[in-house]
C-alpha positions as CSV (number, residue, x, y, z in Angstrom):
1,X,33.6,-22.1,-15.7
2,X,35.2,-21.4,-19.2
3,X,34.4,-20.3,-22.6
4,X,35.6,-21.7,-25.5
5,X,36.2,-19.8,-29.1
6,X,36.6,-20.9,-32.3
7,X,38.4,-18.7,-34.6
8,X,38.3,-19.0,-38.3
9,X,40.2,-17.8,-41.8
10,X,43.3,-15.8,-42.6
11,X,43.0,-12.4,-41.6
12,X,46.3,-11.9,-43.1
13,X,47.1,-9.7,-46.6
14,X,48.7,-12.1,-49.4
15,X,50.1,-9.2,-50.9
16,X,51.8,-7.9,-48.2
17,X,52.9,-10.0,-45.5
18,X,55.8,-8.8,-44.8
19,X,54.6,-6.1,-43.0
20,X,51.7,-7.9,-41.4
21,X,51.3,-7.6,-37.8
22,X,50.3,-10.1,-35.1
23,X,46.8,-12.0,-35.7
24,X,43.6,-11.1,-34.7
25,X,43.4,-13.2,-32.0
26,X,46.4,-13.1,-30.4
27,X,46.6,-8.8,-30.4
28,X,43.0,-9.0,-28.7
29,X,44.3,-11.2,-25.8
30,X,47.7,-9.6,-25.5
31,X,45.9,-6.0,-24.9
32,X,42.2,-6.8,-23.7
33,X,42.0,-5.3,-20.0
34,X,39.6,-8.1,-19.3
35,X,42.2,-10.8,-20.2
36,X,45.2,-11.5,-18.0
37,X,48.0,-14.3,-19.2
38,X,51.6,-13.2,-20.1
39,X,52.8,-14.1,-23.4
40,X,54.7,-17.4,-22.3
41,X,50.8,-18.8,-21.0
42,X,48.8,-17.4,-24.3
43,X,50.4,-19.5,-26.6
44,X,50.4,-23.2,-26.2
45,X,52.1,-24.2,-29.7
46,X,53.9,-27.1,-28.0
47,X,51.1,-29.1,-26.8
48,X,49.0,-28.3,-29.4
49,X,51.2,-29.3,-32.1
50,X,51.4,-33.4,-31.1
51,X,47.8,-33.1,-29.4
52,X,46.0,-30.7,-32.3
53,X,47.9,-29.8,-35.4
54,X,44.9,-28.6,-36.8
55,X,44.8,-25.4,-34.4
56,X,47.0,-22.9,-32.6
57,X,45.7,-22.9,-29.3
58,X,45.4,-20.1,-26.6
59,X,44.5,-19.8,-23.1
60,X,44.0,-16.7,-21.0
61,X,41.5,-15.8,-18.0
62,X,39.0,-13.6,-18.9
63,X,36.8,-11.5,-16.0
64,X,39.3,-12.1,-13.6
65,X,38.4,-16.4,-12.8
66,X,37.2,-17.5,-16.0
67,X,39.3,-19.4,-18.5
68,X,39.2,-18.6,-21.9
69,X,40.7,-21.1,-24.1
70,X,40.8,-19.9,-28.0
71,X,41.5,-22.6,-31.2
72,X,42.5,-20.3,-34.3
73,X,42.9,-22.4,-37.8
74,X,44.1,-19.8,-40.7
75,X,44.5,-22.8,-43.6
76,X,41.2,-24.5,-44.7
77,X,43.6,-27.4,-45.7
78,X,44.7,-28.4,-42.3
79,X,41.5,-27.7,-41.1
80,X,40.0,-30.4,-43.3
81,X,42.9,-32.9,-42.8
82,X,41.5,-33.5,-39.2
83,X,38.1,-33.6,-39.8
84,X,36.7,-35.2,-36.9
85,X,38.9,-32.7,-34.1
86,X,37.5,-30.0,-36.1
87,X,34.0,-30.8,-36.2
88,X,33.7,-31.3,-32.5
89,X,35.7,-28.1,-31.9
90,X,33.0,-25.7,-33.8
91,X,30.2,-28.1,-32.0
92,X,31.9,-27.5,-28.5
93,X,32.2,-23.8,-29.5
94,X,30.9,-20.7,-27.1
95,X,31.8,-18.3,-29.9
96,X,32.7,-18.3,-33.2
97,X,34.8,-15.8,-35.2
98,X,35.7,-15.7,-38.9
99,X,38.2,-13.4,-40.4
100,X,38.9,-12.4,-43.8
101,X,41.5,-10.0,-45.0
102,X,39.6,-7.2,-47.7
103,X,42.0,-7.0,-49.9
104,X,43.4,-11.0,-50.3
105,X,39.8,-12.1,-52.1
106,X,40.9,-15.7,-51.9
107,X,40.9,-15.8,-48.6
108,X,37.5,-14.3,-48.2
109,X,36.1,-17.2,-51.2
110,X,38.0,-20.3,-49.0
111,X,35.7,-18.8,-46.2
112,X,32.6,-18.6,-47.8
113,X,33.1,-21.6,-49.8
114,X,34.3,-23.9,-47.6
115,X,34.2,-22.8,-44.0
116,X,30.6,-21.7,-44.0
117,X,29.1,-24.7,-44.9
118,X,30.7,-26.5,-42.1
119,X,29.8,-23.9,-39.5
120,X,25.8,-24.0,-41.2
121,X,25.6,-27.8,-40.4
122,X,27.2,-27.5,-36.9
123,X,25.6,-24.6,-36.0
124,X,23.5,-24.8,-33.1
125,X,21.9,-21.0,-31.9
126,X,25.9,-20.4,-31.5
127,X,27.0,-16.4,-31.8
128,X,29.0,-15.9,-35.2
129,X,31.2,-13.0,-35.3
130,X,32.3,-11.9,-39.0
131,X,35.2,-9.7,-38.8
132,X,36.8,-8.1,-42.4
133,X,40.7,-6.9,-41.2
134,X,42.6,-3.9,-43.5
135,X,41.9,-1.3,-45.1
136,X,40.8,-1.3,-49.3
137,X,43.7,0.0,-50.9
138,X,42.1,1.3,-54.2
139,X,39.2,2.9,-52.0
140,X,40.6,6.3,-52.7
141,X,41.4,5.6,-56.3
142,X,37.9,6.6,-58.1
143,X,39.6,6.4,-61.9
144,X,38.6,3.7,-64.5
145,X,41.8,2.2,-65.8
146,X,42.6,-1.3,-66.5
147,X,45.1,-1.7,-63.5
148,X,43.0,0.1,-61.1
149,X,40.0,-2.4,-62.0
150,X,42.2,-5.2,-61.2
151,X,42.9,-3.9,-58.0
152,X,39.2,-3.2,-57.4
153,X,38.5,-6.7,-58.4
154,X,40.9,-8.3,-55.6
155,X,39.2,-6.3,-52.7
156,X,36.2,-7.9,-51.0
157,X,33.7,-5.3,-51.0
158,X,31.6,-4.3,-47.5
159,X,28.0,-5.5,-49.3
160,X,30.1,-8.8,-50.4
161,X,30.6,-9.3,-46.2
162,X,27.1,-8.4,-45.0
163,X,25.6,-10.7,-47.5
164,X,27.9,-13.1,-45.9
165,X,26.6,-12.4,-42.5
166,X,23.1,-12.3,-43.3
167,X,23.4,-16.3,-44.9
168,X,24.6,-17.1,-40.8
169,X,22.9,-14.3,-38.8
170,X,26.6,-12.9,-37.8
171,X,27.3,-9.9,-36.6
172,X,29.9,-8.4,-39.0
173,X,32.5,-6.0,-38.1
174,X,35.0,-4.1,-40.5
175,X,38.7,-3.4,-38.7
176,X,40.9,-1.1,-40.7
177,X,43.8,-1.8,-38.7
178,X,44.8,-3.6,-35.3
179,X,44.9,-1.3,-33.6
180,X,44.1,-0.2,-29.6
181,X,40.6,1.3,-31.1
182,X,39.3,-1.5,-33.4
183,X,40.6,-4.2,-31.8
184,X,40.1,-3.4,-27.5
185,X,36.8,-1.1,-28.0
186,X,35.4,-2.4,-31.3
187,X,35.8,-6.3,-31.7
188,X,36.6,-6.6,-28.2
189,X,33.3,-4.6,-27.5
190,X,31.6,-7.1,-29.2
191,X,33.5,-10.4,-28.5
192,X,32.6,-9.3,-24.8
193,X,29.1,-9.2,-25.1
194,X,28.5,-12.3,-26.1
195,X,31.1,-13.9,-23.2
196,X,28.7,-12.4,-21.1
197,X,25.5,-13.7,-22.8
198,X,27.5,-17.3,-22.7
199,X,28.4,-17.4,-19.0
200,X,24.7,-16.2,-18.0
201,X,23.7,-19.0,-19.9
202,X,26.0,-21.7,-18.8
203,X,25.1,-20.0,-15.3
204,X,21.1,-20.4,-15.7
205,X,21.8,-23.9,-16.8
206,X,24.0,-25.1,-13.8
207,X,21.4,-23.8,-12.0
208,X,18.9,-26.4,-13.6
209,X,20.8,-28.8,-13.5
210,X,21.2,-28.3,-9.3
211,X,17.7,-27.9,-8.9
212,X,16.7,-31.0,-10.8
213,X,19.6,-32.7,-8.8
214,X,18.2,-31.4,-5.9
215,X,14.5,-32.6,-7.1
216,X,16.0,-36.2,-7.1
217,X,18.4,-36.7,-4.4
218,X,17.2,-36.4,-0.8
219,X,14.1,-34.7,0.9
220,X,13.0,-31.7,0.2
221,X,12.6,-29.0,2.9
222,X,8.6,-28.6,3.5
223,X,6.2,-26.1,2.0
224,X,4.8,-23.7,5.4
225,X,1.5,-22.6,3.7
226,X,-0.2,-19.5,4.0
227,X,-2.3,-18.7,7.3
228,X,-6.2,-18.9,6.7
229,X,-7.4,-15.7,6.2
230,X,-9.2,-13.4,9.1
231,X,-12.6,-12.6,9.2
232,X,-13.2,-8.8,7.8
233,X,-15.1,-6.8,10.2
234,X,-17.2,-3.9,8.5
235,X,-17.7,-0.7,10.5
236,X,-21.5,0.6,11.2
237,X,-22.2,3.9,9.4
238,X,-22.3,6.9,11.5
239,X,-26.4,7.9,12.4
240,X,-25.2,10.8,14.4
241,X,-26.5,13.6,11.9
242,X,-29.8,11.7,11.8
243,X,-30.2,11.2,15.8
244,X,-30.0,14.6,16.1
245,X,-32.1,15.7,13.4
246,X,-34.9,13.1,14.5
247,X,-34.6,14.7,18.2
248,X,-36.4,17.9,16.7
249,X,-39.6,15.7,15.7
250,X,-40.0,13.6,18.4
251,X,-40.7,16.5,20.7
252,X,-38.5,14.3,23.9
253,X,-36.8,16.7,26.0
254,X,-38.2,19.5,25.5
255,X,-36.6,22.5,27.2
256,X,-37.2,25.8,25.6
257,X,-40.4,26.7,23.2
258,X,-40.5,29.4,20.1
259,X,-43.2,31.8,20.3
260,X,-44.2,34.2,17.4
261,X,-44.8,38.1,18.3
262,X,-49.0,37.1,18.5
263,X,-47.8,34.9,21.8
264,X,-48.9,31.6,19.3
265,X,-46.6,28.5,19.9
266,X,-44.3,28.3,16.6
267,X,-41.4,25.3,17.5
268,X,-40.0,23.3,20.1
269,X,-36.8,23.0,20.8
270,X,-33.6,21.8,22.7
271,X,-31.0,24.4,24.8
272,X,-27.9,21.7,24.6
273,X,-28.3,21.2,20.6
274,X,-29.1,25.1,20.2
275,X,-25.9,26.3,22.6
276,X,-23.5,23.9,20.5
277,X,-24.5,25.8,17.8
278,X,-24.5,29.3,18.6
279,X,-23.2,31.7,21.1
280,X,-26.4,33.9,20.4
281,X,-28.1,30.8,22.4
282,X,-25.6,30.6,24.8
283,X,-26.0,34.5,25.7
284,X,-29.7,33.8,25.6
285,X,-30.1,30.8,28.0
286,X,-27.5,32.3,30.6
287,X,-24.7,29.5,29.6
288,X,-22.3,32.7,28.9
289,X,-22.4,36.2,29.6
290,X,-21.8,39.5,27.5
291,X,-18.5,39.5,28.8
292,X,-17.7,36.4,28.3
293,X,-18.2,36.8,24.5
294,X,-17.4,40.1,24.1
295,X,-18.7,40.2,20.8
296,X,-21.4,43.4,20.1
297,X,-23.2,41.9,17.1
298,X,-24.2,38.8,18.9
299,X,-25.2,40.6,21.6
300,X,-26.9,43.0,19.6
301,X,-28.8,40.1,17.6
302,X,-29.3,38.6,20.6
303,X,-31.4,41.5,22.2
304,X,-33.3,41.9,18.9
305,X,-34.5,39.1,17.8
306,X,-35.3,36.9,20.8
307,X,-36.9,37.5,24.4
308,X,-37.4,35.9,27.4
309,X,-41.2,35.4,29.0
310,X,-41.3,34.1,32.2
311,X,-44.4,35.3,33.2
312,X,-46.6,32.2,35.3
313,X,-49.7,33.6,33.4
314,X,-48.6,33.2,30.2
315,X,-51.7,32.6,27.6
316,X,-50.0,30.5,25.5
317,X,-48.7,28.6,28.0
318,X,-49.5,24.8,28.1
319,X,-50.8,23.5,31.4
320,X,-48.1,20.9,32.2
321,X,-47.4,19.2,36.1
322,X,-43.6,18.7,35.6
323,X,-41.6,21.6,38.8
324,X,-39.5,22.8,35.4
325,X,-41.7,24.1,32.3
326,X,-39.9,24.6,29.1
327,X,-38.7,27.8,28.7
328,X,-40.4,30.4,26.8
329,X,-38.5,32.0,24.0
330,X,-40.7,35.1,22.1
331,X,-39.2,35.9,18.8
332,X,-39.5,39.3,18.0
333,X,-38.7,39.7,14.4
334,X,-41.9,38.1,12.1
335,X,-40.3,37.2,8.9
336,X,-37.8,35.1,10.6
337,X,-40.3,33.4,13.0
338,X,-42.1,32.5,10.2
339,X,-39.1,30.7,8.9
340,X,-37.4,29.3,12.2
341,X,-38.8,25.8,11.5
342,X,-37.0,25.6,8.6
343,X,-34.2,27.1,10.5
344,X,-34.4,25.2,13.2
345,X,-33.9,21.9,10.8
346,X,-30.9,23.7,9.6
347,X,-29.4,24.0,12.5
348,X,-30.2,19.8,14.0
349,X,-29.2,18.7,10.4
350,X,-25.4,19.9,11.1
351,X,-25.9,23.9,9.6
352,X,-24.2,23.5,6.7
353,X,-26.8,22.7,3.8
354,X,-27.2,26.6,2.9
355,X,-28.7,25.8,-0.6
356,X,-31.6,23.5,1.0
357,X,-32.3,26.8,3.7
358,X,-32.5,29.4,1.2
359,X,-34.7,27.5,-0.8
360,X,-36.7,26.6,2.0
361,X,-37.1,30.4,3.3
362,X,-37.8,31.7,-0.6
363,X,-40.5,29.8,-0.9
364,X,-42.3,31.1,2.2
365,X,-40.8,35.0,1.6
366,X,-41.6,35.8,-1.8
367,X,-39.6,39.0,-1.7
368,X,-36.1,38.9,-2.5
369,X,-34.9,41.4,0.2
370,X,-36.7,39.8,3.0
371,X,-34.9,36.2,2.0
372,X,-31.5,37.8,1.9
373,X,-32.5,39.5,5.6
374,X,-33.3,36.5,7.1
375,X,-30.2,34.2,5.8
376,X,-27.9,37.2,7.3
377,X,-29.6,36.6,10.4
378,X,-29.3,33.0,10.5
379,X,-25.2,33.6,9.2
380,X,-25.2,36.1,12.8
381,X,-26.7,33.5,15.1
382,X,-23.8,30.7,14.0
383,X,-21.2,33.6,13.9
384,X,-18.0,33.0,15.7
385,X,-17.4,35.7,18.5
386,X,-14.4,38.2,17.3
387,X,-14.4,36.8,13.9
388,X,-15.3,38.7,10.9
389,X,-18.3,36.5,9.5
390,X,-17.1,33.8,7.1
391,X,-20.4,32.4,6.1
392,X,-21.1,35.2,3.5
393,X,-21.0,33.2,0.6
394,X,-23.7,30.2,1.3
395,X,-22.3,28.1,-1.7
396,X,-18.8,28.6,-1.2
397,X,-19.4,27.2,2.5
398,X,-21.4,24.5,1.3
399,X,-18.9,23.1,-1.3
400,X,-16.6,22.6,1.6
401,X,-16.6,20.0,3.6
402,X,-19.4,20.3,6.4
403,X,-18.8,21.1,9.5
404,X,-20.2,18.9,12.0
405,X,-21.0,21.5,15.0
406,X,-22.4,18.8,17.5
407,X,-19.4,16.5,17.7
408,X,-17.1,19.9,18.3
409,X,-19.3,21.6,20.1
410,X,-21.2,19.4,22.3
411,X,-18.0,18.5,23.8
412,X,-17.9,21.5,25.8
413,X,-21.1,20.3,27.7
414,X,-19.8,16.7,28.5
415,X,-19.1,16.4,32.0
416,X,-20.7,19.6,33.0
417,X,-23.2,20.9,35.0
418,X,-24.6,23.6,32.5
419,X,-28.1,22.7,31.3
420,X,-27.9,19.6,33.1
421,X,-31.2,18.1,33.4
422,X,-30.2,14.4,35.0
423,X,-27.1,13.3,37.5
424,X,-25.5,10.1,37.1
425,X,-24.0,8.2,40.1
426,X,-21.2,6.1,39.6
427,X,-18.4,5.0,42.0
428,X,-19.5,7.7,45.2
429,X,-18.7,10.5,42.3
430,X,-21.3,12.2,39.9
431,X,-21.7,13.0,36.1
432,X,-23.7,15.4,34.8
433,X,-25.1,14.9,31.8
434,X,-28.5,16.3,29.4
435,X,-31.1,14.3,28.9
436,X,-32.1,15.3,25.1
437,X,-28.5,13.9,23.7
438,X,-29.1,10.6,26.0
439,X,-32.3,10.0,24.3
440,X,-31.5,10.9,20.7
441,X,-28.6,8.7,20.7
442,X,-29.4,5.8,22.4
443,X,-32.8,3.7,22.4
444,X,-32.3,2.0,25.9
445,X,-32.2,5.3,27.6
446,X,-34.9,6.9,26.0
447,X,-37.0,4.2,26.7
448,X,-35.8,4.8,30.3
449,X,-36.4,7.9,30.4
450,X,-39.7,8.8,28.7
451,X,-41.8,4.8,30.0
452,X,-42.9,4.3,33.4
453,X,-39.4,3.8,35.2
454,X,-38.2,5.1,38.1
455,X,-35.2,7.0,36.1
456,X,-38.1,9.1,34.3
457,X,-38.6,11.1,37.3
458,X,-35.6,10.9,38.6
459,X,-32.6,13.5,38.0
460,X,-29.7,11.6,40.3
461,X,-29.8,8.3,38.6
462,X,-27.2,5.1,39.9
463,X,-25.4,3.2,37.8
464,X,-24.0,-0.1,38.3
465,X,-21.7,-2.7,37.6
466,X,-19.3,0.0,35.3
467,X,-16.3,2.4,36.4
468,X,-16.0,5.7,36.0
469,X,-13.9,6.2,33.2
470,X,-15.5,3.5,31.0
471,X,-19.0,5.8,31.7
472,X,-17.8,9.3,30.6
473,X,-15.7,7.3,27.3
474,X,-19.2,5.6,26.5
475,X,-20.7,9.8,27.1
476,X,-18.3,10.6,25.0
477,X,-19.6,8.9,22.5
478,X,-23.0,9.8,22.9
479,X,-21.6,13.6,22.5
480,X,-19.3,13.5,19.9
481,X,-19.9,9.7,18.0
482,X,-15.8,9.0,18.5
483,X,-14.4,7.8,21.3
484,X,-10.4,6.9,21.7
485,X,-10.0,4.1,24.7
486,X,-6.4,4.0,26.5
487,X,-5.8,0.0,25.6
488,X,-7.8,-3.4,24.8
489,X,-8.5,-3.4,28.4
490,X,-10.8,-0.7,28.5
491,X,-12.0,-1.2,24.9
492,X,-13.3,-4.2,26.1
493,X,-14.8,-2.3,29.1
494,X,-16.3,0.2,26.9
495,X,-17.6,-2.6,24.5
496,X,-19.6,-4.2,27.5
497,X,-21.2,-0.8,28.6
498,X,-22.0,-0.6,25.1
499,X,-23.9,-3.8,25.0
500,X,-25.6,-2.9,28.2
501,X,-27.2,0.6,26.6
502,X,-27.8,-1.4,23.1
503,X,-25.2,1.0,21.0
504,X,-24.6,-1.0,18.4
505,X,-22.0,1.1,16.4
506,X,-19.8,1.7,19.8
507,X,-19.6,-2.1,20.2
508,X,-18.1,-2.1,16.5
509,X,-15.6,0.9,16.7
510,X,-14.7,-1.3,20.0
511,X,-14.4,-4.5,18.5
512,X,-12.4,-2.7,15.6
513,X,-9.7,-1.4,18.6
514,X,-8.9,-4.4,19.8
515,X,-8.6,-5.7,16.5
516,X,-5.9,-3.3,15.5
517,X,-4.0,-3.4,18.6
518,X,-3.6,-7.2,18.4
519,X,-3.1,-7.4,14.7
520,X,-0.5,-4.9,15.0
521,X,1.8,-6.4,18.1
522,X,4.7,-8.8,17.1
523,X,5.5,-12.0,18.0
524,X,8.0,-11.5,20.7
525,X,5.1,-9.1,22.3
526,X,2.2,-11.4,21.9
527,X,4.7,-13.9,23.9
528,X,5.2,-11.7,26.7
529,X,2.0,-9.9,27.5
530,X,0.1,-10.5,30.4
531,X,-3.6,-10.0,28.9
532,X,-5.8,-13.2,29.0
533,X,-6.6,-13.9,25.4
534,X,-8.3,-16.7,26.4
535,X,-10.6,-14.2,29.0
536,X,-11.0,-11.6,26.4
537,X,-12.7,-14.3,24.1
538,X,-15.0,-15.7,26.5
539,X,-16.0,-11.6,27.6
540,X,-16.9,-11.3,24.0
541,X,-18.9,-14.7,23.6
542,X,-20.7,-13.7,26.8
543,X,-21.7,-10.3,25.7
544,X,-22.9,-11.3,22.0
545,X,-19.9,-9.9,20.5
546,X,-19.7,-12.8,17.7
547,X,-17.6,-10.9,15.5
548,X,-14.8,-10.9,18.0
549,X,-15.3,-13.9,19.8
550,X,-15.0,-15.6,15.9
551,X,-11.9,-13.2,15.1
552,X,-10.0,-14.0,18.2
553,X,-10.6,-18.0,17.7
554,X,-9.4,-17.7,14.8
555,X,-6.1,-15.4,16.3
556,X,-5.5,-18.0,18.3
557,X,-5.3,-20.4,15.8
558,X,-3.3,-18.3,13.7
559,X,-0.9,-17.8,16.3
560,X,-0.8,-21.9,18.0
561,X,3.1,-21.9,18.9
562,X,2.3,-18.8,20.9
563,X,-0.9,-19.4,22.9
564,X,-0.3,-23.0,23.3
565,X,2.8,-22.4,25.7
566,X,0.1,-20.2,28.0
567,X,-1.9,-21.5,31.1
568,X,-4.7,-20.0,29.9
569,X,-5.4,-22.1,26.8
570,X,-6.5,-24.7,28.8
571,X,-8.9,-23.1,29.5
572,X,-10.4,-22.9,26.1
573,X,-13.8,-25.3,26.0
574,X,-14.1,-28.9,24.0
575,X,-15.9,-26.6,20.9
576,X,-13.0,-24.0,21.1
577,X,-10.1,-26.3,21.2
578,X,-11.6,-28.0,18.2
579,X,-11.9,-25.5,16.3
580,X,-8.2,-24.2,17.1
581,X,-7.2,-27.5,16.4
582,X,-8.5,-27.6,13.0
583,X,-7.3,-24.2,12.1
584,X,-4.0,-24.2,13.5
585,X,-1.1,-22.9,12.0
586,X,1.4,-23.8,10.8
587,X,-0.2,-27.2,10.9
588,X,1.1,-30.6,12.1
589,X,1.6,-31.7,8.9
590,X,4.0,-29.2,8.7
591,X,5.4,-29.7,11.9
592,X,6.0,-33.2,11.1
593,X,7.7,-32.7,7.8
594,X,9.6,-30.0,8.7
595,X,11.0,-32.9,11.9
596,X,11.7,-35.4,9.4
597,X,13.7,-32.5,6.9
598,X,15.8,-31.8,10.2
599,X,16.8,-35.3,11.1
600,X,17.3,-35.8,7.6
601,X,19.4,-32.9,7.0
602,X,21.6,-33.8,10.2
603,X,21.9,-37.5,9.5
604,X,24.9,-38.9,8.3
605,X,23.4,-39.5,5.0
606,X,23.0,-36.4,4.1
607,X,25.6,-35.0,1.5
608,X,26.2,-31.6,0.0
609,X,25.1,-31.6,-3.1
610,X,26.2,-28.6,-4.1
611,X,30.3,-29.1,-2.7
């Protein structure tokens, strides 16, 4: 690659050449950094004098493998004595620079008289540098006489050479002498930049031209489109707060009932919901002891607000044939039992919507004192034992994020025998488990266990045709609405269970597992694992699992070179290998360009286009 420039004008000082030093030109290439060439290669006088009279050539290398080759013309006369070399010169040109001498005002008139109007017809967006050498000898001289007004009439003046530049859109430069500073940092600043500009755009251009080249000769290598896209799966919204809260007013379950100080039935309730909540309720149903808690302000609320009737002649008592009663619970103070509905809701809504209680209890208690009496109360019974009570501000509490006490707390119950009601039997081992959570969180078993089955009277129950792990993840769930399973083979487990008991949402967050785990294994991975992808799909299509069984077809599809190579894919059915068929990627199209680029490519045919 090389750049030509096209140097114009006599930068020289009529009056003075004796003591004029080396040209423009020829000082920038002789000290440039960015130049090499020693003085021998620069100038080419011999050659250029049979070949090109009209110009004094030059040739360097510029940025180290770039060739630079320079035509300087000083006389306008033999410049216009070979007028065809000269016009295609300035046409060819990369750069042009014309130089004028201030204080030789002929010079600068032979430039702008006749120079300029060549360059404006042969001008084609080509950079024009305007550079005025030397220094204006009367610029010092401010007084008014005759001689010195000569002088002053000789020089060219600085707005003479930017009205110059403006007729070509140049850039103009003044040098006061040739020096290291004008000429390496200040023309050669400038003449730089636009080398640069002119080998990017000689380099774009090549580039074109290779591409349309390219376009024309030979095949072109094939475009691999994009994969289709996955179906989205959307997550069911969390009912947890709501199950719970619904489990208060169905009256299913019940274990424990409120009285009033009068012995009148106030609320029903559930021990597991009211133990996840409070230790006040676990020291009251037994579930912990005073020294387990070792905290005297639940104890003390404990003893003062609620009591324990177990008397078989109880008035208030209603005549029921179940072997285990409900609990009887008397509460002792009457303000708050006349409240403890709202309080109960409260507490099965999650216990954290303070505003909602105290608005509740102020419009029952119309005194002040006895509202703020009661709300300390309720802060006692959800106090954590040996902690100073952080629920004194109700608002500050409920700006926080709310804290969900049942999926914490009612993990401490899973899997163990406290309050208890029902037995499950799975694998020769047992799980214990409470039948209020069951039925509020999932409609198959509360239908089981409140119709006419044999599971309604029953507290050791079998279970069949799931292990024992994939039971206590799916109790899990039912506890604490999250479950984490080990791998896609248990997710899959889980999912089944889940479509036995009708959870909808587990089958989702199961679905969404395997999902991720898939989505997230590479290539090499997908190649080498031993899980049936093939079995998986048919597990999901058999258990109404349409959003996987459509995701993983389409997987499959997605990922063809892969599964192909399997066993298992033959075992796909006439309507699934269709559809993977169809869906493939990449496709055979593809396949068969990309066979025909490769035999191209290696043919003898083939040439290098770019060598």
């Amino acid at each position: 690659m090389s750049i030509h420039i096209v140097a114009l004008g006599n930068e020289g000082d009529a009056f003075h050449q004796d003591n004029r030093p080396s040209g423009l030109i020829r000082t920038y290439l002789g000290r440039s950094p960015l130049v090499s060439g020693d003085e021998s290669s620069l100038l080419l006088n011999a050659a250029s004098t049979v070949a090109r009279p009209v110009f004094t050539e030059y040739q360097a290398s510029a940025f180290g493998n770039v060739k630079l080759v320079v035509h300087d013309c000083p006389v306008w006369d033999i410049f216009d004595s070979d007028w065809y070399t000269s016009r295609n010169l300035i046409g060819g040109a990369d750069i042009i620079v014309i130089k004028y001498n201030v204080n030789d005002k002929f010079s600068f008139h032979e430039v702008k008289d006749n120079y300029i109007p060549v360059i404006k017809r042969a001008l084609n967006s080509v950079p024009v540098i305007i550079a005025a050498v030397g220094t204006r000898q009367n610029e010092e001289l401010p007084c008014t006489c005759p001689l010195c007004t000569s002088d002053r009439g000789s020089c060219v003046s600085t707005t003479e050479g930017i009205q110059l530049a403006k007729e070509l859109g140049a850039t103009y430069l003044e040098l006061h002498s040739l020096d290291d500073f004008y000429i390496g940092k200040y023309f050669g600043g400038v003449l730089e930049y636009f080398m640069i500009q002119a080998l990017n755009q000689k380099t774009s251009e090549k580039m074109k031209k290779r591409k349309m080249s390219n376009s024309f000769h030979g095949i072109r290598p094939p475009q691999l489109e994009q994969p289709e896209k996955m179906p989205v799966l959307k997550a069911e919204a969390s009912h947890y707060n709501s199950d719970l809260n619904n489990l208060l007013f169905c009256c299913q379950c019940v274990d424990v009932v409120f009285y009033n100080p009068d012995l009148k039935e106030v609320v029903e309730a559930h021990k597991i919901v009211l133990c996840a909540v409070s230790h006040v309720f676990m020291l009251l149903f037994n579930v912990k002891s005073p020294t387990d808690i070792q905290d005297s302000s639940i104890i003390r609320t404990t003893q003062d607000l609620f009591a324990i009737n177990r008397d078989t002649a109880f008035p208030g008592a209603s005549q029921e044939s179940s072997g285990n009663p409900p609990l009887r619970v008397i509460v002792k103070d009457a303000l708050f039992c006349s409240c403890l509905s709202d309080i109960l809701r409260f507490i099965y809504s999650g216990a954290f919507q303070w505003e909602e209680l105290e608005e509740d209890i102020r419009k029952k208690l119309k005194d002040s004192g006895d509202v703020s009496d009661v709300i300390e109360k309720v802060k006692c019974i959800l106090k954590t034992p040996g902690k100073i009570n952080c629920l004194r501000n109700c608002k500050t509490y409920q700006a926080r994020k709310p804290l969900w006490f049942y999926n914490t707390s009612l993990k401490f119950f899973l899997n163990k025998p406290m309050l208890a009601d029902v037995v499950f039997e799975i694998q020769g081992t047992t799980v214990p488990a409470h039948r209020a959570i069951l039925v509020a969180r999932c409609e198959v078993m509360a239908a089981m266990f409140n119709g006419n089955y044999m599971e309604a009277k029953s507290v050791l129950i079998p279970v069949y045709g799931v292990s024992k792990e994939t039971f206590l993840s799916f109790l899990e769930y039912l506890y604490t609405d999250s479950c984490c399973p080990a791998g896609i083979f248990q997710a899959m487990c889980l999912l089944i269970c889940a479509e036995m008991y009708q959870v909808s949402r587990l089958q989702h967050i199961c679905e969404l597992f395997i999902i991720t785990q898939l989505q997230s294994m590479p290539s090499r991975e997908l190649a080498s694992m031993n899980l049936d992808i093939v079995d998986l799909l048919k597990k999901a299509k058999f258990h109404h699992s349409d959003c996987l069984s459509t995701w993983l077809l389409h997987f499959i599809a997605t990922n063809y070179l892969i599964f192909s190579q399997k066993p298992e894919f033959q075992d796909l059915s006439v309507e699934e290998r269709s559809f993977v068929e169809k869906h493939r990627w990449p496709s055979n199209m593809y396949l068969k360009q990309l066979a025909e680029y490769r035999k191209y490519i290696h043919s003898r045919k083939c040439r290098c286009l770019v060598m």
